[in-house]
N, CA, C and O atoms as a CHARMM CRD file, in Angstrom:
* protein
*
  284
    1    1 UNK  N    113.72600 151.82400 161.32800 PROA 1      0.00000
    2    1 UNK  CA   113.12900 151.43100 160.06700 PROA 1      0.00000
    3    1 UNK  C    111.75400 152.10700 159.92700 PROA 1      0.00000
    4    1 UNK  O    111.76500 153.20600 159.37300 PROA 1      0.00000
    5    2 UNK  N    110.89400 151.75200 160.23100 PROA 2      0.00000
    6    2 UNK  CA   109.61400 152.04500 160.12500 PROA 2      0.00000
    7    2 UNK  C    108.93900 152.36000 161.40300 PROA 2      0.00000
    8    2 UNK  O    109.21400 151.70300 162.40700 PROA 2      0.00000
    9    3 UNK  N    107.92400 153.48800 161.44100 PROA 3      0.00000
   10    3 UNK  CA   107.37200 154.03600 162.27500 PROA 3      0.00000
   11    3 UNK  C    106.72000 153.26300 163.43600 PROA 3      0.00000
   12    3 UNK  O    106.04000 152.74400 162.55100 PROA 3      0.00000
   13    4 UNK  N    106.28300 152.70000 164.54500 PROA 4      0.00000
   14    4 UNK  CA   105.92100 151.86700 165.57800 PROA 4      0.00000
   15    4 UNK  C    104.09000 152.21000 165.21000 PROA 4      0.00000
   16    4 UNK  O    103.53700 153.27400 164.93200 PROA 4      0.00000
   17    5 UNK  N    103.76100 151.38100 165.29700 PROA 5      0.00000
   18    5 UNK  CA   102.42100 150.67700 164.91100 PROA 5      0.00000
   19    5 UNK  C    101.82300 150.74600 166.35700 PROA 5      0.00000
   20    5 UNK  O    102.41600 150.49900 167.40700 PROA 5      0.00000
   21    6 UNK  N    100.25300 151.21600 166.15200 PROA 6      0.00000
   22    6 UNK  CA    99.24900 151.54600 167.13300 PROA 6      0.00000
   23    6 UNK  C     98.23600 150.25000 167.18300 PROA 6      0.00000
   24    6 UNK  O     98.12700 149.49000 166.22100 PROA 6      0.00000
   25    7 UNK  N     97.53000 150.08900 168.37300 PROA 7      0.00000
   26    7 UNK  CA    96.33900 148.91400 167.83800 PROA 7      0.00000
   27    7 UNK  C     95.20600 149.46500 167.84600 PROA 7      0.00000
   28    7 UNK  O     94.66300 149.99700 168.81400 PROA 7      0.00000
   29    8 UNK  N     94.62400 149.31500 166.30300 PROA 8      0.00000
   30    8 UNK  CA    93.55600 150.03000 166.13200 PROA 8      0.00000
   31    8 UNK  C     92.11600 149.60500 167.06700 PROA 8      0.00000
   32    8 UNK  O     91.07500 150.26000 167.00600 PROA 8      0.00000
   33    9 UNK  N     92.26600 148.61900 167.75700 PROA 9      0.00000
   34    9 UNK  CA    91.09800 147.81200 168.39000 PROA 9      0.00000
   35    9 UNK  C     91.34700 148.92400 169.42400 PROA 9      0.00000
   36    9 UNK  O     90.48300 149.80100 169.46500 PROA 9      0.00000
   37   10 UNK  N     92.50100 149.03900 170.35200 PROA 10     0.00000
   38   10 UNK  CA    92.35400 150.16500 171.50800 PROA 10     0.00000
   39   10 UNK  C     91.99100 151.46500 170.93400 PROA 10     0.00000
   40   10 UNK  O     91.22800 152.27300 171.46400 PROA 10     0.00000
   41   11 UNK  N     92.55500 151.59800 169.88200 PROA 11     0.00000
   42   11 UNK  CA    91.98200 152.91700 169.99200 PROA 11     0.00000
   43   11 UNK  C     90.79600 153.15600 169.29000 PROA 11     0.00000
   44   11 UNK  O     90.96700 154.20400 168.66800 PROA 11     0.00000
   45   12 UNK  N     89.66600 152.70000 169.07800 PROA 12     0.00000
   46   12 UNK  CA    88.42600 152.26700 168.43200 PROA 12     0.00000
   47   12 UNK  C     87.80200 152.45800 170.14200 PROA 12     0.00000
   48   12 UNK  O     86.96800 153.29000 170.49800 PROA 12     0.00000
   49   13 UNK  N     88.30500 151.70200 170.78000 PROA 13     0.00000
   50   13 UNK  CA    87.59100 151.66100 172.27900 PROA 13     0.00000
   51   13 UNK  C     88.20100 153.25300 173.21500 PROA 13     0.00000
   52   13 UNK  O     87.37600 153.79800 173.94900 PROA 13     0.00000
   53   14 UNK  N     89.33900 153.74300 173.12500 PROA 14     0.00000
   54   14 UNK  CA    89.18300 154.77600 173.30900 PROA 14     0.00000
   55   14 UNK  C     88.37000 156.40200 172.64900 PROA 14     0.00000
   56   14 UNK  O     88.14600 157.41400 173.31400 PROA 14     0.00000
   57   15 UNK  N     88.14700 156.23300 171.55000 PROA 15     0.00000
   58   15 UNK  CA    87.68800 157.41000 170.35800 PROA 15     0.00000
   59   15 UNK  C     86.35700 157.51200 170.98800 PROA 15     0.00000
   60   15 UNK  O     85.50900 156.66100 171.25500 PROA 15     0.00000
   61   16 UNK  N     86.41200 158.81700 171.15600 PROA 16     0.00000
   62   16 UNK  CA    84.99500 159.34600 171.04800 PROA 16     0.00000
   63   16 UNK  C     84.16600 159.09300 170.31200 PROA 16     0.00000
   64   16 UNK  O     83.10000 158.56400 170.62900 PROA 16     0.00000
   65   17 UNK  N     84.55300 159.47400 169.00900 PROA 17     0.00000
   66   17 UNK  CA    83.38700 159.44300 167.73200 PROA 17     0.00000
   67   17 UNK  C     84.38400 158.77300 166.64900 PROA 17     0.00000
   68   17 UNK  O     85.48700 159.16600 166.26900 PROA 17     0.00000
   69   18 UNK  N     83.92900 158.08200 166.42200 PROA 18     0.00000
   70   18 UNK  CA    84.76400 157.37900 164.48100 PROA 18     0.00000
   71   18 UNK  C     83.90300 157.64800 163.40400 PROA 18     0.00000
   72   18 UNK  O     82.68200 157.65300 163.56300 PROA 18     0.00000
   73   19 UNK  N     84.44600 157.87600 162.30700 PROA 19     0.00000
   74   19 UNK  CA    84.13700 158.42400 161.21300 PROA 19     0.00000
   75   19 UNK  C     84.09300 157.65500 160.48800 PROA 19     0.00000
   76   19 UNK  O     85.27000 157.49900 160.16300 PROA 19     0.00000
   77   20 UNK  N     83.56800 157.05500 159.99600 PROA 20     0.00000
   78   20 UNK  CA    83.82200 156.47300 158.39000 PROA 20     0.00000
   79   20 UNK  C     83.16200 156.73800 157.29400 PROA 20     0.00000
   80   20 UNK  O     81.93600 156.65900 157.36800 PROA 20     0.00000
   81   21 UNK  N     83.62700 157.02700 156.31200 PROA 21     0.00000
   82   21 UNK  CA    83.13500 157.47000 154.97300 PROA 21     0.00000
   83   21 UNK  C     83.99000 156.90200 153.53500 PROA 21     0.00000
   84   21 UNK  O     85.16600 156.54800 153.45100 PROA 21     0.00000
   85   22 UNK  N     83.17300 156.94900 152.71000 PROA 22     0.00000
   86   22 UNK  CA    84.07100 156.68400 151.15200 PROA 22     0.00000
   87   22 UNK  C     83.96800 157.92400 150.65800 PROA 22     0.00000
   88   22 UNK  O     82.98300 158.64000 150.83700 PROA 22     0.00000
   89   23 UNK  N     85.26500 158.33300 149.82800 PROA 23     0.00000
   90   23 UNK  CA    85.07900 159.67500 148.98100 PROA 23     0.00000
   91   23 UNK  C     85.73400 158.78000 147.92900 PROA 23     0.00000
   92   23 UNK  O     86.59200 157.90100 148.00600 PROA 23     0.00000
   93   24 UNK  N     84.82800 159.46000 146.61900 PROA 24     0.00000
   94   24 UNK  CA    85.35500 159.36900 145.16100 PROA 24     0.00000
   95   24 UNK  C     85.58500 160.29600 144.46300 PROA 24     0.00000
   96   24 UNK  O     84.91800 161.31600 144.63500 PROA 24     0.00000
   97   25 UNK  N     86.62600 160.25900 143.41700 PROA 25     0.00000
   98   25 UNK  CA    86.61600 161.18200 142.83600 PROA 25     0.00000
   99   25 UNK  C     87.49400 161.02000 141.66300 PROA 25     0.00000
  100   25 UNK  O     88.61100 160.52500 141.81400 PROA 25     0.00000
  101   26 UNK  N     86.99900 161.46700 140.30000 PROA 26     0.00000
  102   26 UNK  CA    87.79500 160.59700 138.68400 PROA 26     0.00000
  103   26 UNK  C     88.98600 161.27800 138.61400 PROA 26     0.00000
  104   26 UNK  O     89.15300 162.40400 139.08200 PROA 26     0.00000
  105   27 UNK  N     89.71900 160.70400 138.11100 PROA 27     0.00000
  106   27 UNK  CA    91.06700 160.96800 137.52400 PROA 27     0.00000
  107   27 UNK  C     91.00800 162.50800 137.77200 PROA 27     0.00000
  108   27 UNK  O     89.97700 163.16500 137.62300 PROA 27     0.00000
  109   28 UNK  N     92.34000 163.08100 138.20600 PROA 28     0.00000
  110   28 UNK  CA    92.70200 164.59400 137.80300 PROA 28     0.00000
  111   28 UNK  C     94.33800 164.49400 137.77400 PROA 28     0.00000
  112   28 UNK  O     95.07200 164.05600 138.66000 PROA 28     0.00000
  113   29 UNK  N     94.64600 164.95900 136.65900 PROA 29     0.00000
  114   29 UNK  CA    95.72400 164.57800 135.64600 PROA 29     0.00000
  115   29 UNK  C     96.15200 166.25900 136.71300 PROA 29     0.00000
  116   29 UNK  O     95.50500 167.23500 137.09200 PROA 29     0.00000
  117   30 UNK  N     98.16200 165.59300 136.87800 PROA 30     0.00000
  118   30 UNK  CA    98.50600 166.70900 136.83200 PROA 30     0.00000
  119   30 UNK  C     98.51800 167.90300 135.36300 PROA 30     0.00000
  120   30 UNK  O     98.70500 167.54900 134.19900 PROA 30     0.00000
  121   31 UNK  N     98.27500 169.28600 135.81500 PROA 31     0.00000
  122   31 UNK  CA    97.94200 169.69700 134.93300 PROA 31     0.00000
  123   31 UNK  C     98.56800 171.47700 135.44200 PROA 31     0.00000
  124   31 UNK  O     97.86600 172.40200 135.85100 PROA 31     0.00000
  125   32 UNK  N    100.26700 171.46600 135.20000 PROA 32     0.00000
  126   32 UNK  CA   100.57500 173.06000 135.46300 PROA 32     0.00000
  127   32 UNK  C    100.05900 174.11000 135.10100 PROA 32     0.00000
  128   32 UNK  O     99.90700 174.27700 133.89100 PROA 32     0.00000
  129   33 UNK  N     99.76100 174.82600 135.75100 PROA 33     0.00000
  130   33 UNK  CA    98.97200 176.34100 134.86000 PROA 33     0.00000
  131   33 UNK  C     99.94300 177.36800 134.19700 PROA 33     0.00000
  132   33 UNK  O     99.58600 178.25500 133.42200 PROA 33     0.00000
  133   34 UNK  N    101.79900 177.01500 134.79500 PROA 34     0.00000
  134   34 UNK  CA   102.15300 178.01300 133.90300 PROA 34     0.00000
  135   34 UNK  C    102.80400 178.22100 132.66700 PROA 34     0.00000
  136   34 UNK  O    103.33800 177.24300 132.14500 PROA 34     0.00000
  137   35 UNK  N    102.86200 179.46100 132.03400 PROA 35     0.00000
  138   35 UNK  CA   103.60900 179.00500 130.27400 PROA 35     0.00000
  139   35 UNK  C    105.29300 178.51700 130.96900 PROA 35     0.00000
  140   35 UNK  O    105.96900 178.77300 131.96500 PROA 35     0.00000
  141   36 UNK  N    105.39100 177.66700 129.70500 PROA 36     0.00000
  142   36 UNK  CA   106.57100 176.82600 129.60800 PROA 36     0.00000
  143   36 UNK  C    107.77900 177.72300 128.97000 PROA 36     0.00000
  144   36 UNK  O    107.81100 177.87600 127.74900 PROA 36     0.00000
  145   37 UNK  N    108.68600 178.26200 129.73600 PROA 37     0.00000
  146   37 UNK  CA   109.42500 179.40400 128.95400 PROA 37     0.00000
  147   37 UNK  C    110.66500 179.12100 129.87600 PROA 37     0.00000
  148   37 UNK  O    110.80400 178.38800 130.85500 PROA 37     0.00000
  149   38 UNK  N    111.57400 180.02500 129.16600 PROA 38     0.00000
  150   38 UNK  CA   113.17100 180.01000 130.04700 PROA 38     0.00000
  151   38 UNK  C    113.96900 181.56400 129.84400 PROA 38     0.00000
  152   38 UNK  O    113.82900 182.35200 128.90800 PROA 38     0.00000
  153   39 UNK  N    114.59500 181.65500 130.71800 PROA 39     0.00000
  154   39 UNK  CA   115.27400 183.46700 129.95100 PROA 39     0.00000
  155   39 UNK  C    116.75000 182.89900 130.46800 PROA 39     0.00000
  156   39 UNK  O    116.95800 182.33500 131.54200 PROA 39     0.00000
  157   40 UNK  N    117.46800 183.11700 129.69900 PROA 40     0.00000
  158   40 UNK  CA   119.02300 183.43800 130.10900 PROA 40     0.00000
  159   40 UNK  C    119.44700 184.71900 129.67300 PROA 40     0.00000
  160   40 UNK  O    119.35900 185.23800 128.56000 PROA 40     0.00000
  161   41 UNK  N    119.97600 185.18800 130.85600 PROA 41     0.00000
  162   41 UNK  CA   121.57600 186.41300 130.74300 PROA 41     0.00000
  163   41 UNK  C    122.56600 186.45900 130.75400 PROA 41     0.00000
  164   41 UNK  O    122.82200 186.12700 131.91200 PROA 41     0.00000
  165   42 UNK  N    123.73700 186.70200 130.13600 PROA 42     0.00000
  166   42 UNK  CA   124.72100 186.64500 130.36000 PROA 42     0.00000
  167   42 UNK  C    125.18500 188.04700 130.53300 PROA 42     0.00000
  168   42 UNK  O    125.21500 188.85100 129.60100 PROA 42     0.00000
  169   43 UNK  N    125.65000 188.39800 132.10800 PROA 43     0.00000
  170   43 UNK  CA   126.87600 189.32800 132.04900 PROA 43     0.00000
  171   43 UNK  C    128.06900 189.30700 132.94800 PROA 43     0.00000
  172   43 UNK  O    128.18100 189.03400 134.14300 PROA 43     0.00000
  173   44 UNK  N    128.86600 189.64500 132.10400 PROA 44     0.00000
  174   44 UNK  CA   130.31600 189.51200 132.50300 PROA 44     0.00000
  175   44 UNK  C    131.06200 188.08400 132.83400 PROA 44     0.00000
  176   44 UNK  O    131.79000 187.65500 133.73000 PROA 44     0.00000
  177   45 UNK  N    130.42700 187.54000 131.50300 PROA 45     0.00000
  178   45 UNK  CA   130.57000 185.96800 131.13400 PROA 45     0.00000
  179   45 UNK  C    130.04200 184.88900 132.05800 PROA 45     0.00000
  180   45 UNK  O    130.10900 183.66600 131.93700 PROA 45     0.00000
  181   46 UNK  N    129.29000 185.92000 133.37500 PROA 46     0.00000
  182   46 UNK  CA   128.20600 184.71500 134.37400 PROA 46     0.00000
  183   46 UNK  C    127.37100 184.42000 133.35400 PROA 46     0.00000
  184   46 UNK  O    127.39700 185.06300 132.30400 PROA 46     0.00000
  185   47 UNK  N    126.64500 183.53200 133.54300 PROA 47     0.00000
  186   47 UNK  CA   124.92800 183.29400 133.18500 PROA 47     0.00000
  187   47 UNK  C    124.26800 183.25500 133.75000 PROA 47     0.00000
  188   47 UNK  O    124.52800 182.50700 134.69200 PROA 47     0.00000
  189   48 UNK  N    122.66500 184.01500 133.82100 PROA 48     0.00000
  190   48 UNK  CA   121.60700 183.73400 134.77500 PROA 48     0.00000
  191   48 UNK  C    120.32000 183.12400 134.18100 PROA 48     0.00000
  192   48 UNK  O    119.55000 183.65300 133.38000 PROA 48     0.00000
  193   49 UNK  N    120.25800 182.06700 134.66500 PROA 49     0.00000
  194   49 UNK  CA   119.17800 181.55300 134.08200 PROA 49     0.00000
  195   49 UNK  C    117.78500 181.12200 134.84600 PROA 49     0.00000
  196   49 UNK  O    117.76200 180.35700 135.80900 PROA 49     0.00000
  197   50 UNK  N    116.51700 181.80100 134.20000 PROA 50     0.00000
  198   50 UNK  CA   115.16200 181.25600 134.98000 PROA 50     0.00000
  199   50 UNK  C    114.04000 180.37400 133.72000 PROA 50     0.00000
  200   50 UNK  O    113.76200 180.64700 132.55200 PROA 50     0.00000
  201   51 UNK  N    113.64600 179.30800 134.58900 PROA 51     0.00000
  202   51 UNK  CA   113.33600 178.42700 133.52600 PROA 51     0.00000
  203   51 UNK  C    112.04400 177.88200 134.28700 PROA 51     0.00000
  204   51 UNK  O    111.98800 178.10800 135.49600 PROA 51     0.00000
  205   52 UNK  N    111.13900 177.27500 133.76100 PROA 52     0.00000
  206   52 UNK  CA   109.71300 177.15200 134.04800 PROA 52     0.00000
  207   52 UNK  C    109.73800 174.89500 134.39500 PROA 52     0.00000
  208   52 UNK  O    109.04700 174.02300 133.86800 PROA 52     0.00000
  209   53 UNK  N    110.61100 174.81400 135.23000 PROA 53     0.00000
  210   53 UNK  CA   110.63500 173.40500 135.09800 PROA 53     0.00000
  211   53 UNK  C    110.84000 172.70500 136.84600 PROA 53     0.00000
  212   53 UNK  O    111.37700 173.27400 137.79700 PROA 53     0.00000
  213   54 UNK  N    110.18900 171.26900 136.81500 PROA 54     0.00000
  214   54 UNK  CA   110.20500 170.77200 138.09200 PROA 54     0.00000
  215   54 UNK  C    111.49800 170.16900 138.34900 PROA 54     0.00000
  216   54 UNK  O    111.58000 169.47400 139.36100 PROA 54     0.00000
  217   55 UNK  N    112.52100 170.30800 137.62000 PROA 55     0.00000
  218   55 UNK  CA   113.55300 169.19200 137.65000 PROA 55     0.00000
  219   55 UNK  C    114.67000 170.26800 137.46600 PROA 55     0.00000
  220   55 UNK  O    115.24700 170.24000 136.37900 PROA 55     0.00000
  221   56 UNK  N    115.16800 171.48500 138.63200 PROA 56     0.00000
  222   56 UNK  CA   116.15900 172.60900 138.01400 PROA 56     0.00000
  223   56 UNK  C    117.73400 171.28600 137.85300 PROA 56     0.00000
  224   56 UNK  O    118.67300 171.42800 137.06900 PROA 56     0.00000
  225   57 UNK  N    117.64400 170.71200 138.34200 PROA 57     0.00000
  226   57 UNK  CA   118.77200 170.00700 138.77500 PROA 57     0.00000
  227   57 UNK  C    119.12200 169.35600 137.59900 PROA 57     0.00000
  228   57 UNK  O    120.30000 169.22000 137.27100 PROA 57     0.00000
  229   58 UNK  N    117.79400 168.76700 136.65900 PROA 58     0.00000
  230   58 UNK  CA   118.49700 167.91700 135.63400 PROA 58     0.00000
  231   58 UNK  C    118.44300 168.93800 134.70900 PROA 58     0.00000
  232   58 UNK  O    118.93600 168.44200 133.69600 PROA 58     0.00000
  233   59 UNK  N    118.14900 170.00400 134.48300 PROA 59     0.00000
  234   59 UNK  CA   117.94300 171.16100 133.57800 PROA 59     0.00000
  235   59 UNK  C    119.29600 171.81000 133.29600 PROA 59     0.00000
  236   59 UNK  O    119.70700 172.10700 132.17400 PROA 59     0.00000
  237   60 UNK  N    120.06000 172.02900 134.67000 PROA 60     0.00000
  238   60 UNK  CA   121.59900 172.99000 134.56700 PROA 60     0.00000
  239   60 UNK  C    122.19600 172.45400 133.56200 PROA 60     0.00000
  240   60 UNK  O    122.44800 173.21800 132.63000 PROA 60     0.00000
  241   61 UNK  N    122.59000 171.05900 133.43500 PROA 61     0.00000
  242   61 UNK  CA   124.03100 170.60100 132.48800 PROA 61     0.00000
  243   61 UNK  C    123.35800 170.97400 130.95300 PROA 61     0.00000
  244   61 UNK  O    124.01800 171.25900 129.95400 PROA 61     0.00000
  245   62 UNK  N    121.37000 170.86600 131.07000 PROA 62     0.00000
  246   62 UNK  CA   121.51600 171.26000 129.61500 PROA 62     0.00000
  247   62 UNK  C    121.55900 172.64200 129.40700 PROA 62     0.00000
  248   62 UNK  O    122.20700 172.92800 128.40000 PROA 62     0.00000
  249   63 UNK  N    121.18700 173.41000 129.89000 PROA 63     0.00000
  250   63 UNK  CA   120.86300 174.89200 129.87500 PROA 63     0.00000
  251   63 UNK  C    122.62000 175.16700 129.87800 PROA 63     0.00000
  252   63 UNK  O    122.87400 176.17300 129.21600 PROA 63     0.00000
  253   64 UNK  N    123.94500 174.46700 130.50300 PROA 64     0.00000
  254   64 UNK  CA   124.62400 174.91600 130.66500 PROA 64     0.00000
  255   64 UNK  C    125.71700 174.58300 129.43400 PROA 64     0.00000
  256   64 UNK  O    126.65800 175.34500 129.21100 PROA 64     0.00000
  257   65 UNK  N    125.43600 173.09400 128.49400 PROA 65     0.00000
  258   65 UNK  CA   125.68800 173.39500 127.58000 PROA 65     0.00000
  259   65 UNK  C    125.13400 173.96100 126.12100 PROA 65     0.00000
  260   65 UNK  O    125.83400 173.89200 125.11100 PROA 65     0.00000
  261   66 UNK  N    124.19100 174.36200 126.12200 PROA 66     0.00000
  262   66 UNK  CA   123.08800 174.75000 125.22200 PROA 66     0.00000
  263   66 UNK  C    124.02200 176.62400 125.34900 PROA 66     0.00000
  264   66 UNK  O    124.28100 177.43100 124.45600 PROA 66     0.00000
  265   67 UNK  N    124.18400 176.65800 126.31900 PROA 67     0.00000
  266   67 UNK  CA   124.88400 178.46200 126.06700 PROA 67     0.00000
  267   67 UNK  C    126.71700 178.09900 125.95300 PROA 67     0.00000
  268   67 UNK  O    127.53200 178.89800 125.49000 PROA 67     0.00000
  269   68 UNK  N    126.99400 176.96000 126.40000 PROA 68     0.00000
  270   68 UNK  CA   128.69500 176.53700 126.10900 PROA 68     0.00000
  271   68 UNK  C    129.00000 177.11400 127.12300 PROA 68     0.00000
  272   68 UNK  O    129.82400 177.98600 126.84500 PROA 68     0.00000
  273   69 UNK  N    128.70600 177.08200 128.44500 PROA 69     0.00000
  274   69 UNK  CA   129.18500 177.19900 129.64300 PROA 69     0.00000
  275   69 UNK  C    129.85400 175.69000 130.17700 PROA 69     0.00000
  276   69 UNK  O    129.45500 174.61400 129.73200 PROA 69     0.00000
  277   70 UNK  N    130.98700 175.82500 131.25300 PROA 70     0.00000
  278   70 UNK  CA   130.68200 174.49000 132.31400 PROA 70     0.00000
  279   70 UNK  C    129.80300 174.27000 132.93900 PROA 70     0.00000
  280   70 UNK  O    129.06000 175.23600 133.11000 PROA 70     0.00000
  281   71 UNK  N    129.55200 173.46500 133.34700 PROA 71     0.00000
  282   71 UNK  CA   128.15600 173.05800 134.68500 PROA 71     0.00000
  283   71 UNK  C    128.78400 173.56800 135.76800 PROA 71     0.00000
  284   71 UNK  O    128.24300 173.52400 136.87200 PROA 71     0.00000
């Protein structure tokens, strides 16, 4: 199930040096840098398709009926 658990009290007494600090820092929105585009080819009734998206998987059935291919 879940990974086996350390006790932080021993190892506080073993550590050389401990660190502690707060870091902050505001919102940063995912934010892709590239243009949003797609190319399809068709030859010899294949299709090749390159498309600018995180999800190729949910993309095929549309890309695949959008040209009237099967998936």
């Amino acid at each position: 199930m879940g990974r086996p658990a350390g006790d932080i009290e021993q190892g506080e007494k073993q550590a050389v040096a401990i660190v502690e600090e707060t870091y902050l820092n505001s919102y940063v929105a995912h934010a892709p840098m590239e243009t949003h585009t797609a190319t399809a080819i068709v030859e010899n009734a294949r299709p090749r398709c390159g498309a600018s998206t995180q999800a190729p998987y949910m993309a095929k059935p549309m890309i695949a009926q959008a040209l009237g291919f099967p998936e």
